[in-house]
C-alpha positions, 0 to 999 in steps of 0.5 A: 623525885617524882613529886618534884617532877609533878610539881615543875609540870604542874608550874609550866602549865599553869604558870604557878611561879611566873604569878607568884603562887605555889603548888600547895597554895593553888590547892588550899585555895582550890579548896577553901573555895570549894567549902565556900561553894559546895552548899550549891550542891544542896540548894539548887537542887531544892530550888528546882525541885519546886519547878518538878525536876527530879531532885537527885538528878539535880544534884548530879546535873549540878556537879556535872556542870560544874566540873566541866565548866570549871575544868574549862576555866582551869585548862582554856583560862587559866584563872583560880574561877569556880564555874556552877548553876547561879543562885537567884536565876535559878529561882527565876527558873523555878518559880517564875518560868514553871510555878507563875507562868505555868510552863514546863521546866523543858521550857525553861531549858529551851530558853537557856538553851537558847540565852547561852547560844546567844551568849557564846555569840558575843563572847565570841565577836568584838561585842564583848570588847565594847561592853568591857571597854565601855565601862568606866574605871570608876564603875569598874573599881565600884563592882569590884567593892560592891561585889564585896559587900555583898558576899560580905551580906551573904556570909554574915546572913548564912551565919545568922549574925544578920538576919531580917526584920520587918521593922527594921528590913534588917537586924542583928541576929542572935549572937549566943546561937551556935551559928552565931559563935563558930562564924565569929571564931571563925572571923577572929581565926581567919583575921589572926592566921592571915595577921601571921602569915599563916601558910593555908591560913583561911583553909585552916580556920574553916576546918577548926571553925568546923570541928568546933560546930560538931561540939556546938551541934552544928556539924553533923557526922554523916550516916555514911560516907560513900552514895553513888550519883542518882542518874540524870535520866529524868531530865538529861536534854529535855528541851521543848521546841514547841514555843519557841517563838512564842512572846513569853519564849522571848521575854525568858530567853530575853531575862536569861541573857539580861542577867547572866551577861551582866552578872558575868561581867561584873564578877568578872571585872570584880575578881580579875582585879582582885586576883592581880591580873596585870591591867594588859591581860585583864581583856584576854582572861575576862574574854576567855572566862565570858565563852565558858560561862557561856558554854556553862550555860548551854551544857547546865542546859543539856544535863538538867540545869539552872544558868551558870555563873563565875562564882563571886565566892572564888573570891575566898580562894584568891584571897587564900593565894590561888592565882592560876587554874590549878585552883580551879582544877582542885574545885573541879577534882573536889566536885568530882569527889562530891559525886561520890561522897557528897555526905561527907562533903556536905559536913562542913556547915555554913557557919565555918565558911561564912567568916570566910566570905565576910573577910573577903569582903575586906579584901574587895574594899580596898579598891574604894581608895581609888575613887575620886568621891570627890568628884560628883559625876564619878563618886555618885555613880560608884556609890550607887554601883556599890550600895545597890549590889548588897541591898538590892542583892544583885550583881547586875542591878547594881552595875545596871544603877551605876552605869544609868546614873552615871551617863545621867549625870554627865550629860546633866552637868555638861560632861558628856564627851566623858561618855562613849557611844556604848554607855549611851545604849546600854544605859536606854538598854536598862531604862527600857528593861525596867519600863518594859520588865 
């Protein structure tokens, strides 16, 4: 009786069956996802050792920021979202801001700081409106494709099946390596329990995926199973105001905003489609997902951290059948588990969730059948949008080509009432970047 009391608590807050979900299938969602995502927990770390913050308080500060940026997108948002450090402006961070332009990582975190209050401040003002409204439904079901290839790209390179080459940029990789096979089963596991109908289908083939890389050497049993969290003192609000409105102050708070507002969107418009967001509330859950990205921002800030991002791999976890907060709920409880048993966590090696992302991929191709292709002022541009995103491997630069192109076109031939005001400027807006950046 009180499971079932739990389970009808848990569908009225999150509305569980008014989306066509259940309660066990949020929690493999929520968990598929969290396989997908935990290597940040081991990346960003590494990543912003190179910018001298201490690496254990990075892992700390990494989990941390997630679990409430992620708590932010179950509870205020509603949406099966996973909220963490983004992988590539974390780089920028590093090895741009500390190691080329020889500022401190406080420098770095003022600029954040700064980029995320910005941030909040348009995701709060009719701003946000315009630029989601501004984007057309051509370039809006392009993302939603393109981001597919890319994380597509990003499973198939993690399991060594695409690797690069300097002939060819890239190149088949090794298919007898023990990567290469367990992320092939995996494929074949995932495409075979979703043929089926299985129930947790794509979870499932994850953890078989795994058991069978500890019999190819690549699961490795952890030394132990419990460590407590290194304390994040070494770079808890460690803001440096002295340059703040310096011109390289600028030019980074400039970047960061650049490149998660646009990334934000995308991924956004990418995955409120994916997870059947009726078209009338896609605006007020892309609205609500924009503040606490933007919040996610400014605490990654306070405790130590890159800029945060709405994670394209939430993909997995919708593809799995998660469609409310009790999925991001159940990323934000497993992060909060990796505090404390992060070796145990961290067993799951890359080729057993690889084949998940590849499959997604799938997943977010559909949405190409409803481009008019043969329409060249609409098909080009979503061409663009799609392509760029995996081969630029870049979210935003592949919105940035696509929106460009597409205000370039119709003016050209003739169609420029096809275009608002909105597009005009954010198109000068990227041409200016790419001049001037």
């Amino acid at each position: 009786m009180s499971a079932q009391v739990q389970r009808s608590t848990l569908d009225k807050l999150f509305k569980i069956t008014e989306r066509g979900s259940s309660v066990s299938r949020e929690l493999f969602a929520g968990a598929t996802t969290f396989l997908c995502v935990s290597y940040v927990l081991a990346v960003n770390p590494a990543i912003l050792g190179a910018a001298g913050m201490d690496v254990g308080a990075v892992f700390t500060a990494t989990a941390v920021s997630a679990i409430i940026m992620t708590l932010l997108l179950a509870f205020y948002s509603n949406i099966p979202f996973a909220g963490l450090s983004g992988m590539g402006i974390n780089a920028f961070f590093a090895y741009t801001i500390v190691v080329q332009m020889g500022h401190s990582f406080a420098f770095a975190l003022t600029a954040q700081l700064v980029a995320g209050l910005v941030f909040l401040f348009i995701a709060v003002t009719p701003l946000k409106e315009y630029l989601f409204n501004a984007i057309p439904h051509t370039i809006k079901l392009a993302v939603t494709a393109g981001i597919g290839l890319f994380i597509a790209l990003i499973g198939l390179s993690s399991a060594g099946l695409v690797v690069s080459n300097p002939a060819t940029l890239i190149s088949i990789g090794d298919l007898q390596s023990p990567s290469s096979l367990v992320a092939i089963l995996g494929v074949i596991l995932i495409a075979v329990f979703t043929g089926r109908n299985v129930k947790g289908g794509i979870f499932l083939a994850v953890i078989i995926a795994a058991i069978v890389g500890f019999f190819c050497g690549i699961t490795k049993l952890p030394a132990t199973v419990f460590s407590m969290p290194p304390s994040l003192a070494p770079i808890w609000f460690h803001y440096d105001m002295s340059e703040i409105l310096s011109v390289d102050m600028l030019f980074v708070i400039f970047t960061f905003l650049f490149v998660n507002l646009f990334n934000v969107v995308g991924v956004l418009i990418g995955l409120t489609n994916q997870a059947e967001v009726p078209q009338d509330q896609q605006m007020a859950v892309q609205s609500s997902c924009m503040k606490v990205a933007a919040i996610g921002t400014i605490v990654g800030s306070a405790v130590g951290t890159s800029p945060h991002i709405v994670a394209v791999e939430s993909a997995a976890g919708i593809a799995e059948g998660g469609r409310t907060g009790l999925t991001a709920l159940t990323i934000a409880g497993l992060f909060i588990a990796s505090l404390f048993l992060a070796p145990l966590l961290m067993v799951i090696p890359v080729a057993a969730t690889a084949p998940v992302l590849i499959v997604v991929g799938l997943f977010m191709m559909s949405s190409v059948k409803d481009i008019n292709f043969g329409d060249i002022s609409e098909g080009l541009p979503a061409f663009l949008t799609i392509i760029m995103m995996p081969f630029a491997y870049s979210i935003g630069i592949g919105i940035e080509w696509g929106l460009v192109s597409y205000v370039l076109i119709k003016v050209l031939i003739g169609k420029y009432r096809d275009i608002s005001v909105v597009m005009h400027f954010l198109a000068l807006i990227f041409i200016l970047k790419e001049i001037f950046m």
